[in-house]
N, CA, C and O of each residue as an XYZ file, in Angstrom:
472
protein
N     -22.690    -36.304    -25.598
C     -23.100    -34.929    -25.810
C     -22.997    -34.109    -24.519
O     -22.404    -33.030    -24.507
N     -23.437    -34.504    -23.700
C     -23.241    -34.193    -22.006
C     -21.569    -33.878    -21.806
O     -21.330    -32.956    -21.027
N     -20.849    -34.290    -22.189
C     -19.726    -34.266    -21.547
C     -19.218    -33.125    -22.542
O     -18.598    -32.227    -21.973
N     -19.369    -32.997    -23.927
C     -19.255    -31.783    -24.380
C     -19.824    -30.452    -24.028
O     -19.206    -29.403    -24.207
N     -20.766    -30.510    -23.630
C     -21.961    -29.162    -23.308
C     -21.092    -28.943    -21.831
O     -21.305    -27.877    -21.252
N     -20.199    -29.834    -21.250
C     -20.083    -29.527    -19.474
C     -18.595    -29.012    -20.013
O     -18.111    -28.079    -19.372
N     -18.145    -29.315    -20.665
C     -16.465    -29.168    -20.672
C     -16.776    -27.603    -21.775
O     -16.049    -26.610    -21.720
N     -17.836    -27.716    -22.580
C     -18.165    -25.796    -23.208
C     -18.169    -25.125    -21.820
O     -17.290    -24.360    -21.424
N     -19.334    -25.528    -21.084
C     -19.824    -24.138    -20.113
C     -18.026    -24.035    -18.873
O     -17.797    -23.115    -18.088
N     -17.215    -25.109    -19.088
C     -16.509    -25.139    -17.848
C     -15.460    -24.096    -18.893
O     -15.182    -23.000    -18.404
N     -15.010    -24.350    -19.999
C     -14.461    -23.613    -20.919
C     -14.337    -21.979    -20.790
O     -13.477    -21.133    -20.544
N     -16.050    -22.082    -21.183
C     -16.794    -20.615    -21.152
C     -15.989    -19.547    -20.130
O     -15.203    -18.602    -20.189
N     -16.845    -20.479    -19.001
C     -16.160    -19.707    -17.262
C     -14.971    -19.326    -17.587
O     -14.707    -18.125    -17.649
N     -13.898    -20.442    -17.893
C     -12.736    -20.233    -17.532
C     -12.000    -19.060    -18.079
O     -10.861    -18.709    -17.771
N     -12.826    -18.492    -18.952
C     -12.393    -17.645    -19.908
C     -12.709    -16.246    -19.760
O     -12.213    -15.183    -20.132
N     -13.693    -16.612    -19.098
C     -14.986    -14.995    -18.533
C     -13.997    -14.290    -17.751
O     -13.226    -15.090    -17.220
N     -13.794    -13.340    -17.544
C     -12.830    -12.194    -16.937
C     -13.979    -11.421    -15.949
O     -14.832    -10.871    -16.646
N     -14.132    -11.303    -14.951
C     -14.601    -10.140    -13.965
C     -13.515     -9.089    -13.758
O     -12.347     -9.321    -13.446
N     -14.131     -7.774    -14.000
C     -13.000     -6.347    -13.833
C     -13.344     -6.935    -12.750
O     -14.303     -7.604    -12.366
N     -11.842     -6.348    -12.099
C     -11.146     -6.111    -10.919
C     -11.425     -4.573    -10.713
O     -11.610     -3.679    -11.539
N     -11.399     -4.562     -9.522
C     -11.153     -2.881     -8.866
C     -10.046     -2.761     -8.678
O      -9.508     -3.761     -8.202
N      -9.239     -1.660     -8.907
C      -8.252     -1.490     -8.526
C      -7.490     -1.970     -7.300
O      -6.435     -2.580     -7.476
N      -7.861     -1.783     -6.296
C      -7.424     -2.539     -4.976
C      -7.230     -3.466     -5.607
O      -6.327     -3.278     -6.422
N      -7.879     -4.923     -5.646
C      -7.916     -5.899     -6.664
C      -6.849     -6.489     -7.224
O      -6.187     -7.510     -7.041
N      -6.867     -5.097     -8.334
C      -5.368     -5.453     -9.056
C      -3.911     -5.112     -8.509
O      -2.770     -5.490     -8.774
N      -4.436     -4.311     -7.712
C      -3.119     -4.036     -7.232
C      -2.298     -4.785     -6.116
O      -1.083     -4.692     -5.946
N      -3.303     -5.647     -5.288
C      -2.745     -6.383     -4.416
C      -2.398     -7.675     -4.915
O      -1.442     -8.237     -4.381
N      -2.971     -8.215     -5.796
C      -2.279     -9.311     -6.780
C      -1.412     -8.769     -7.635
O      -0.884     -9.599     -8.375
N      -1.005     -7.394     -7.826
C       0.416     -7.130     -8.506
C       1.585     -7.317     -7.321
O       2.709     -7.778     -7.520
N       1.086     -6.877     -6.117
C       2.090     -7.412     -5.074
C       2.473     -8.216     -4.548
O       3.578     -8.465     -4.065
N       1.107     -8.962     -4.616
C       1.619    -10.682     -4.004
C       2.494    -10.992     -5.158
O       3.701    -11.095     -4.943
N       1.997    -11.165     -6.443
C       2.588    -11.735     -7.336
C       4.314    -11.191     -7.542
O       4.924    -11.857     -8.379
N       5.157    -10.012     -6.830
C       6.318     -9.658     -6.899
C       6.787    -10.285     -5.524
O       7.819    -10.942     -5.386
N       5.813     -9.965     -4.457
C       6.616    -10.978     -3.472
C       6.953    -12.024     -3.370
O       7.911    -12.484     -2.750
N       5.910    -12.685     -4.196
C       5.448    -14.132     -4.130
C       7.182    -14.704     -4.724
O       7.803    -15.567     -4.103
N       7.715    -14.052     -5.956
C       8.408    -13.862     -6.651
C       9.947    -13.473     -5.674
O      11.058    -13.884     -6.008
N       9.787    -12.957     -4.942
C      11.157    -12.444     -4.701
C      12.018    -10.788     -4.457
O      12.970    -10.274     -3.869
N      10.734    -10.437     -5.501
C      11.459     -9.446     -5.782
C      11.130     -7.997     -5.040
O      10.143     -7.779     -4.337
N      12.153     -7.090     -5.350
C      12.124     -6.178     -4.461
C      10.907     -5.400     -4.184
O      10.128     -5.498     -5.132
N      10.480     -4.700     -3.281
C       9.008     -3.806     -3.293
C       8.801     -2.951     -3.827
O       7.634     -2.561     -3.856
N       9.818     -2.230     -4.516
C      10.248     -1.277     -5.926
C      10.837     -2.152     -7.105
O      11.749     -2.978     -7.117
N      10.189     -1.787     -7.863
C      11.018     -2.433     -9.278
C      10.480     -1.197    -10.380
O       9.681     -0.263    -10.309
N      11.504     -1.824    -11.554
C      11.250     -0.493    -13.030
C       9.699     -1.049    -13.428
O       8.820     -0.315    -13.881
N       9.547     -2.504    -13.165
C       7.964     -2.825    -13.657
C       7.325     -2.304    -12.890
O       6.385     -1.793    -13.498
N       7.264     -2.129    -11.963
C       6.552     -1.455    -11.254
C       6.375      0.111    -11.392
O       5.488      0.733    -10.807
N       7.162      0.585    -12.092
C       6.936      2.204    -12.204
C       6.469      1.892    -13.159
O       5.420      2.534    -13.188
N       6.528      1.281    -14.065
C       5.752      1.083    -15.287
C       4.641      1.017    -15.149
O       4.060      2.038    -15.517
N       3.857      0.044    -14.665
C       2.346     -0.248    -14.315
C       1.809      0.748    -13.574
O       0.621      0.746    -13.254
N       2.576      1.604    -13.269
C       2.109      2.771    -12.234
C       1.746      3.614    -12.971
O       0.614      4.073    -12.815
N       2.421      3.998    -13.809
C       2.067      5.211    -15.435
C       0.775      4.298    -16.024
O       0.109      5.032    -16.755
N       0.200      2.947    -15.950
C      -0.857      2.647    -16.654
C      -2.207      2.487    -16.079
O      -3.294      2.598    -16.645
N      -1.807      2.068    -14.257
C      -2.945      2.222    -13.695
C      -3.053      2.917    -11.992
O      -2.220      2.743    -11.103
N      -4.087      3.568    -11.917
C      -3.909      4.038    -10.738
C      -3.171      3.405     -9.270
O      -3.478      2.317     -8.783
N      -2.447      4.068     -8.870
C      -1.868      3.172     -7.815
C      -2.951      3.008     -6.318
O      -3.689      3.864     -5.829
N      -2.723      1.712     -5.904
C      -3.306      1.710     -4.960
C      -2.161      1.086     -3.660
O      -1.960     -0.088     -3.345
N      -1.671      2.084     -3.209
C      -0.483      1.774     -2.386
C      -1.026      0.757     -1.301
O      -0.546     -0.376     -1.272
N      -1.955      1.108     -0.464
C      -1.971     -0.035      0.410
C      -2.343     -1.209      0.441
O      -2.011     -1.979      1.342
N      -3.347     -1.638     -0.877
C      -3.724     -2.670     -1.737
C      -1.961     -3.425     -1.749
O      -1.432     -4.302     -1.066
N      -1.495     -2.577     -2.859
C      -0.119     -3.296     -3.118
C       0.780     -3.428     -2.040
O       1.672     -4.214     -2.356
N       0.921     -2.962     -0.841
C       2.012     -3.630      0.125
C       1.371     -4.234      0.999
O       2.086     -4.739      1.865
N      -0.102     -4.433      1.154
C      -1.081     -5.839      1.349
C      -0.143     -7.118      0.853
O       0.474     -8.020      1.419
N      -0.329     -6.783     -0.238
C      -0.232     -7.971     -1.340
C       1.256     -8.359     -1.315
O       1.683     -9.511     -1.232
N       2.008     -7.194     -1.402
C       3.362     -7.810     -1.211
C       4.169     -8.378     -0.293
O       5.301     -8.857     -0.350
N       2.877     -8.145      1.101
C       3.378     -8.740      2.072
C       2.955    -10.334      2.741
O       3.487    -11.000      3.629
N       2.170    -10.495      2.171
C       1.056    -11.524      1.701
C       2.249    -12.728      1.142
O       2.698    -13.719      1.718
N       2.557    -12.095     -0.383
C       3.744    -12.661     -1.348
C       5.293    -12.694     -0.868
O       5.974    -13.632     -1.282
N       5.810    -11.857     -0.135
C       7.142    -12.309      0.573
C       6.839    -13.287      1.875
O       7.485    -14.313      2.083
N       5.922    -12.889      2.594
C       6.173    -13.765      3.278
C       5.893    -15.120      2.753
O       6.887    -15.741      3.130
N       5.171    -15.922      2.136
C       5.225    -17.265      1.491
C       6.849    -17.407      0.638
O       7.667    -18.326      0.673
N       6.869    -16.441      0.097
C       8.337    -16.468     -0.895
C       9.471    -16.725      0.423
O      10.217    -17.657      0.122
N       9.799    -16.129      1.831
C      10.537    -16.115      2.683
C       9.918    -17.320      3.405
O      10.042    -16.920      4.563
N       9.447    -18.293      3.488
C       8.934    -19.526      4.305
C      10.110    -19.843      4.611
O      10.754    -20.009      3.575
N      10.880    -20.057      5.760
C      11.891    -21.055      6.333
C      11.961    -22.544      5.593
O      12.864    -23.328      5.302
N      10.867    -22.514      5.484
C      10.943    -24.383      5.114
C      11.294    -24.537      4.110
O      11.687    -25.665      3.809
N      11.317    -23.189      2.866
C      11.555    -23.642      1.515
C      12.617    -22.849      1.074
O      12.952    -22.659     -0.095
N      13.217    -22.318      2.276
C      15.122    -21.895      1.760
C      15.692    -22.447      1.369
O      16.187    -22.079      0.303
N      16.089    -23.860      1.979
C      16.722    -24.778      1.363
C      16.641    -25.056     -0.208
O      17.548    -24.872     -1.019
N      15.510    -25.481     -0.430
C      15.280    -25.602     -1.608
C      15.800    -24.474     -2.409
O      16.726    -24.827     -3.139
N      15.544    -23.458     -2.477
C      15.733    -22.110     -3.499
C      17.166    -22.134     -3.269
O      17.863    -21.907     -4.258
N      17.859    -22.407     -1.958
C      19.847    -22.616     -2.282
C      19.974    -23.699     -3.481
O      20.464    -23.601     -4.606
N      19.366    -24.728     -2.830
C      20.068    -25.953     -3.652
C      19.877    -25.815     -5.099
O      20.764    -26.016     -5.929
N      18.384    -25.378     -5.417
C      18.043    -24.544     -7.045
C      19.005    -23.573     -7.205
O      18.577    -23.003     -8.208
N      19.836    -23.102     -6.948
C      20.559    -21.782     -7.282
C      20.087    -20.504     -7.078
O      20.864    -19.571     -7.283
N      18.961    -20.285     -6.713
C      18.386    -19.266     -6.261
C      19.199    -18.041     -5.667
O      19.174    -18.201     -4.447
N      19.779    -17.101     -5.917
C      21.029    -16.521     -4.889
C      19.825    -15.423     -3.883
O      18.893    -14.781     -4.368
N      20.136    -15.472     -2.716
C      19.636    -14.509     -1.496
C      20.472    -13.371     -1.243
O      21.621    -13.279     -0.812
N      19.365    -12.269     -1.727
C      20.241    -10.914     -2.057
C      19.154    -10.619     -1.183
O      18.116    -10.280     -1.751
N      19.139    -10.673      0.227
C      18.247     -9.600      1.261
C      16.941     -9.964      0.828
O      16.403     -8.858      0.873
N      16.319    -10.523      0.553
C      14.920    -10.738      0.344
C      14.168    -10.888      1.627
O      13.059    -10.364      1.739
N      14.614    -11.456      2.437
C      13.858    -11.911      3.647
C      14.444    -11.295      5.062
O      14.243    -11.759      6.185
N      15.191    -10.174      4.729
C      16.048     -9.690      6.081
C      14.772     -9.136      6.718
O      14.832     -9.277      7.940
N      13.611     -8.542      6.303
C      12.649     -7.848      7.428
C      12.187     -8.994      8.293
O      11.903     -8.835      9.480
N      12.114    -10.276      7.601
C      11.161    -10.931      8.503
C      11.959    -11.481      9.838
O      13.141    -11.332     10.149
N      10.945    -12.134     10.479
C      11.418    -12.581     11.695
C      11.961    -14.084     11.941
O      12.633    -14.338     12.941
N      11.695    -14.885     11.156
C      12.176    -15.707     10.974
C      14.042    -15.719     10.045
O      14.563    -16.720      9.553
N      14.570    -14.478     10.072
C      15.570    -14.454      8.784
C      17.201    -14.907      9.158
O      18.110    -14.780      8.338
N      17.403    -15.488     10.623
C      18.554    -16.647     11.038
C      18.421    -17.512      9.918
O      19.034    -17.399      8.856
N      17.505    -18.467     10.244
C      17.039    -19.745     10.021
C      16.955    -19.540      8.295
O      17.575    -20.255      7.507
N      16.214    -18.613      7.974
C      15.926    -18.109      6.465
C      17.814    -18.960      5.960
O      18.306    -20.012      5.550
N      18.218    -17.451      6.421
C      19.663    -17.657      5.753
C      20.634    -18.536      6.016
O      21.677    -18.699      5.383
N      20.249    -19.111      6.994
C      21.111    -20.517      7.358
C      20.707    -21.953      6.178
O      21.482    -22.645      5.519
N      19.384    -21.993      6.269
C      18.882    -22.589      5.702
C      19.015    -22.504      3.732
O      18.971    -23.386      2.874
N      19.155    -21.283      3.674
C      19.427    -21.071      1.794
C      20.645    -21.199      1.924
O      21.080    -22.013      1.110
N      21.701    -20.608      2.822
C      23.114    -21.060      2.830
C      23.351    -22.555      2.341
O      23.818    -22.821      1.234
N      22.986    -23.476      3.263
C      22.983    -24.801      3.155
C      22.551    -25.487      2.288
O      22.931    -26.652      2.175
N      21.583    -24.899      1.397
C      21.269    -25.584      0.224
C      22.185    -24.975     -1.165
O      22.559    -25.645     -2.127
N      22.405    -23.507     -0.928
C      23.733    -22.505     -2.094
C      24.723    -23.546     -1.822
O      24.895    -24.253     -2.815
N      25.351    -23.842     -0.928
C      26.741    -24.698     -0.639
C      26.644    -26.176     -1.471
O      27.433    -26.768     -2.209
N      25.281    -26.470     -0.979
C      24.978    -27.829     -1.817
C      25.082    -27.553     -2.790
O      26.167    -28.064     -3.066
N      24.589    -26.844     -4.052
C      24.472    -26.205     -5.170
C      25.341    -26.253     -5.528
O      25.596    -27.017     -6.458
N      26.097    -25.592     -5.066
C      27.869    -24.932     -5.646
C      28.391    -26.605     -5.251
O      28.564    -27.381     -6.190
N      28.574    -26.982     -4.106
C      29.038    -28.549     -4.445
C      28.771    -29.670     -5.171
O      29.486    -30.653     -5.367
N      27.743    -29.440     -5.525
C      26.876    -30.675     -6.706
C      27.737    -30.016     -8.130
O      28.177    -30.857     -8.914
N      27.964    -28.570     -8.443
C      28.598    -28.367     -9.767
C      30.009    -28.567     -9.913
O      30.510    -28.857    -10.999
N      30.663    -28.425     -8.867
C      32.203    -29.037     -8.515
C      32.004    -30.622     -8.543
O      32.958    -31.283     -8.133
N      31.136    -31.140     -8.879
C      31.489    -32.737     -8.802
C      31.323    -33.482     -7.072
O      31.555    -34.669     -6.840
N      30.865    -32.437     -5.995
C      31.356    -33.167     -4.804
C      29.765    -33.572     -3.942
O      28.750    -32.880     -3.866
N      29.945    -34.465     -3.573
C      28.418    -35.241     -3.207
C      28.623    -35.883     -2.077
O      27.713    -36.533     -1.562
């Protein structure tokens, strides 16, 4: 019975929503596009803008928060060898040699693993 009543109330929680303040939401709309890749303008983004107040510095908080983890050196490689293609995502940062050397080397792998060559 215990283990039901703990796995309800853990349930419950998990489900409970606290409003966000705007700031809030808006800097987890940015991490979550950087985090992602994607550009610091997008059409979703004008979209969500017509639904909730913008909070500009909240959101390039957040998006800067989210590119930089998305631009990590260490995990270029990986996103080449996944197919990932690098269209400027990471040119602001300071690390972005290594960035693009590094997704290079894993795109090449990529493209050579589908040609058959290993």
């Amino acid at each position: 019975m215990k283990k039901i009543s703990y796995l309800t109330v853990f349930l419950l929680l998990g489900c409970s929503s606290v409003p966000q303040t705007a700031e809030e939401y808006w800097f987890g709309q940015g991490e979550r596009f950087g985090s992602r890749g994607h550009n610091i303008e997008t059409d979703a983004l004008a979209k969500m803008k017509e639904k909730v107040p913008f909070n500009e510095a909240a959101y390039l908080d957040g998006y800067n928060k989210g590119i930089s983890e998305y631009c990590d050196p260490f995990q270029a490689f990986e996103k080449g060898i996944r197919g990932v293609r690098y269209t400027g995502q990471c040119d602001e940062q300071k690390e972005v040699v290594m960035i693009k050397a590094e997704w290079q080397r894993g795109w090449d792998a990529f493209i050579g693993y589908d040609f058959g060559y290993k």
